[in-house]
N, C-alpha and C positions, 0 to 999 in steps of 0.2 A: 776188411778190405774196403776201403776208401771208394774204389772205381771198380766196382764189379764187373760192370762191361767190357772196359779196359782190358781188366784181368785175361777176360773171357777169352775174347778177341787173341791176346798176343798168346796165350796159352792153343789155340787152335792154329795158330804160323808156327811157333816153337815143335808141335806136334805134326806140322808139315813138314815142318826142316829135318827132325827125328826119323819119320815116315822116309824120308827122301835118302836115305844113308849118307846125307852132308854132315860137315861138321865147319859149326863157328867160332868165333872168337867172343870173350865175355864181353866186348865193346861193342861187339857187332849186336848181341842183346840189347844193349840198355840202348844204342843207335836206333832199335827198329821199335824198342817200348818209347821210346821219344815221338818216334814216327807214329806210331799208332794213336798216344796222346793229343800230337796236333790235329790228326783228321778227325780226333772225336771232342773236339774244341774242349781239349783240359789244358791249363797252364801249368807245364814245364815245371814251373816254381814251384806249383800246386803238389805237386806229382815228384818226388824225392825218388830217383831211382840211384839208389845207392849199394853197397854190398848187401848189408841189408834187407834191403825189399828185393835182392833176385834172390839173396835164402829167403826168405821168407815165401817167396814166390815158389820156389824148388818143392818146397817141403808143401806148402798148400796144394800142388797140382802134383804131389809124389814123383817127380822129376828126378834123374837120374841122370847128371850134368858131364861125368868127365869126358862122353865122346865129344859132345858140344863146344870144348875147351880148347881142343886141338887148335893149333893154327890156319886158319885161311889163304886163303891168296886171294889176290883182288878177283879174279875173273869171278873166283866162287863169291864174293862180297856181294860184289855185282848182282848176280844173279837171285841172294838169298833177299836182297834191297827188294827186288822186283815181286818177291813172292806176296 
C-alpha cells in the first residue's frame, strides 16, 4: 500500500458508513477517497483510485461490498460527504 494512512483513515469512514446501516454508491467511494487524499496533502495523480485499487482495497480490509453498491439518493450523498 502506497499510503497507509490514507488507507487507514478511509477504511475507518467506509466502516462508519457500514456501522450506520447506509448504503453508497461506488462513485460515492472513490468521491470521498479523493476527499480524504486532498486533506492529507496526496495528489490525485499520485493516488490512482481506479476499479482496481477499490478491489484491492475490498480484499485488504476484508470488506464485503454488495450493500455498499445499492443506490443512493442525494440527501443520503450529502450526509455520507459530511461524515
Amino acid at each position: 500500500v502506497k499510503y497507509p494512512d490514507l488507507e487507514k483513515l478511509f477504511n475507518i469512514w467506509v466502516n462508519q458508513v457500514i456501522a450506520s446501516d447506509l448504503s453508497i454508491s461506488k462513485n460515492l467511494l472513490y468521491e470521498k477517497a479523493c476527499y480524504y487524499a486532498m486533506v492529507m496533502n496526496i495528489s490525485v495523480k499520485d493516488m490512482k483510485f481506479s476499479n482496481g485499487w477499490l478491489s484491492g482495497f475490498k480484499q485488504r480490509n476484508n470488506l464485503k461490498m454488495h450493500k455498499i453498491y445499492e443506490k443512493a439518493n442525494t440527501a443520503l450523498i450529502e450526509l455520507l460527504l459530511n461524515m
